[in-house]
N, CA and C of each residue as an Amber inpcrd file, in Angstrom:
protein
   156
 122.6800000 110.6230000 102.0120000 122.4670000 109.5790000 101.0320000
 123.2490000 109.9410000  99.7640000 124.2390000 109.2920000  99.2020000
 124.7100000 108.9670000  97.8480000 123.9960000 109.1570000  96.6910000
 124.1800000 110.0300000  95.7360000 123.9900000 109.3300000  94.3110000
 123.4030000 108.1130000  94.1340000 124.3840000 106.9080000  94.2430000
 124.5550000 105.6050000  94.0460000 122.7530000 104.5730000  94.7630000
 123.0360000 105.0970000  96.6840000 121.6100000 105.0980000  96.7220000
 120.6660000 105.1790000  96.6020000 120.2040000 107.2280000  95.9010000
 119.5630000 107.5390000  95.5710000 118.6860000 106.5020000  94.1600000
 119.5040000 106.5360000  93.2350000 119.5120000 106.3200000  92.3470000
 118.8900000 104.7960000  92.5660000 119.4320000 103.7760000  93.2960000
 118.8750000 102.3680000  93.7500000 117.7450000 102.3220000  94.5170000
 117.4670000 103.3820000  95.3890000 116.2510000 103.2850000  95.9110000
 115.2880000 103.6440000  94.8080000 115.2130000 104.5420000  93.8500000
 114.1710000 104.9260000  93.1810000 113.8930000 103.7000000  92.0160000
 114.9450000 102.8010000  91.7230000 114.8880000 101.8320000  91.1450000
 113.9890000 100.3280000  91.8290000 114.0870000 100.3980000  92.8270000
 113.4200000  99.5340000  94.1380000 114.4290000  98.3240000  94.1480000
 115.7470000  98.9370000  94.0770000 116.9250000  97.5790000  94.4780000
 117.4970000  98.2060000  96.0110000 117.9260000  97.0470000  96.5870000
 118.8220000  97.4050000  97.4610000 120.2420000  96.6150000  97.2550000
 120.8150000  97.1520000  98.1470000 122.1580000  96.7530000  98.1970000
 122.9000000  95.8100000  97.8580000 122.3050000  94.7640000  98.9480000
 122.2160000  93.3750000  98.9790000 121.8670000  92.5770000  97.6140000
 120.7660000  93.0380000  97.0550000 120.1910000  92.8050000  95.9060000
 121.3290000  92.9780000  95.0900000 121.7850000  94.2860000  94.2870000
 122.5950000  94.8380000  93.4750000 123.4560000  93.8190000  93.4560000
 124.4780000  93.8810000  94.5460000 125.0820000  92.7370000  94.8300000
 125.0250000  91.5020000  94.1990000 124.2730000  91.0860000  94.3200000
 123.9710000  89.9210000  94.0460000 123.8950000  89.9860000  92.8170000
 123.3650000  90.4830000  92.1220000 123.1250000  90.7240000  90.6870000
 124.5710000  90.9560000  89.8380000 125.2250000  92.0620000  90.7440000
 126.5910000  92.0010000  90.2960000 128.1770000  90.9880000  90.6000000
 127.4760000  90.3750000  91.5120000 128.8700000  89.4290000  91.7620000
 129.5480000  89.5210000  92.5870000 129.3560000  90.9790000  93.7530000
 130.1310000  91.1810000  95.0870000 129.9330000  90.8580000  96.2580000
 130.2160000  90.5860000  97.0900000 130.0910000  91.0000000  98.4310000
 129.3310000  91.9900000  98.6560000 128.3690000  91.6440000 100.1460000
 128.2710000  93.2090000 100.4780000 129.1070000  94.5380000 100.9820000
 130.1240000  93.9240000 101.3840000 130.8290000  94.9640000 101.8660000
 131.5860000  95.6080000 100.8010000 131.6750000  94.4650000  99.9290000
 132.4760000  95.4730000  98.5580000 131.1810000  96.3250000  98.0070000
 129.9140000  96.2660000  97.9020000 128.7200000  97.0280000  97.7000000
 128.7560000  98.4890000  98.2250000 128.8000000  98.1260000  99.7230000
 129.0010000  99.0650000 100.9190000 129.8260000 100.1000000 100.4960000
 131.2190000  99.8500000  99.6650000 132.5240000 100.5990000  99.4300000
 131.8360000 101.5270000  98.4300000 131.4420000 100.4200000  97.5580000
 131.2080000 101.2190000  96.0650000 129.8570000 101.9610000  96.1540000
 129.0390000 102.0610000  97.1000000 127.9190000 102.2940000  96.9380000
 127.9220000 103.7190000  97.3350000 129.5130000 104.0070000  98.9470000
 129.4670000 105.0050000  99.2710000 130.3670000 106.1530000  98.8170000
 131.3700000 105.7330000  97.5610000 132.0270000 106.3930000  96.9500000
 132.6630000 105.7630000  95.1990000 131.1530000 105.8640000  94.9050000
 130.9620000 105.2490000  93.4120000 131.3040000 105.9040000  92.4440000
 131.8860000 105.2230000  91.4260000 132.6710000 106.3280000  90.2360000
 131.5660000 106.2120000  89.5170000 132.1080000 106.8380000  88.4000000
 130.9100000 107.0450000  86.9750000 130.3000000 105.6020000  86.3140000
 131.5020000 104.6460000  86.6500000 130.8510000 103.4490000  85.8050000
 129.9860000 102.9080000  86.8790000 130.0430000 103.5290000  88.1720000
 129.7820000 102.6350000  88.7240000 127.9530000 103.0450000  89.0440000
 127.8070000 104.4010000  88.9490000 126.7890000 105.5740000  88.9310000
 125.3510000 105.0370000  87.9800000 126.6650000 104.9640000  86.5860000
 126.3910000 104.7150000  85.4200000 125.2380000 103.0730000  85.4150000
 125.9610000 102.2360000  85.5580000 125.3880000 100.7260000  86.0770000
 124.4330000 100.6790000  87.2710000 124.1280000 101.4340000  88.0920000
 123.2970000 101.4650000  88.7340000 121.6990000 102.3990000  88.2050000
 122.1730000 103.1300000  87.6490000 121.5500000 104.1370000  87.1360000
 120.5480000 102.7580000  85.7530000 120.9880000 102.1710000  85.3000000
 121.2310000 101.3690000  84.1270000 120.0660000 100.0520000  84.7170000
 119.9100000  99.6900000  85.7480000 119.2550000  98.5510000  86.4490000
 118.0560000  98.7260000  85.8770000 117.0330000  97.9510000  85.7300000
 115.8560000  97.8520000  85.4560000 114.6510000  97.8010000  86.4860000
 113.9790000  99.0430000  86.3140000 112.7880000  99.0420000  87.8520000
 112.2650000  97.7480000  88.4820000 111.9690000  97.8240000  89.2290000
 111.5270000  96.4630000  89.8900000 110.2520000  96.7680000  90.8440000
 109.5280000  95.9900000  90.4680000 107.9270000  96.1500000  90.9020000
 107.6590000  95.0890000  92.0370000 107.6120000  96.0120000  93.1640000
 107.2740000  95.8260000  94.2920000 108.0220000  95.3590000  94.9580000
């Protein structure tokens, strides 16, 4: 597991979600999710928890 995951699971987003939120595709998600730079770390890291 990634950083990038890590970091989204403890937030309670997934992928798909993120996505969506950000404006991509999933497969562009998929890319960035499995070799994410700092901004990209950074912005995920940055999401707001989500309850339930």
């Amino acid at each position: 597991m990634t950083a990038f995951h890590q970091a989204a699971r403890e937030k309670g987003w997934t992928l798909v979600e993120i996505g969506q939120r950000w404006g991509v595709s999933e497969r562009q998600m998929s890319r960035i999710a499995n070799n994410p730079s700092q901004k990209d770390l950074d912005a995920v890291r940055g999401l707001p928890a989500k309850n339930g």
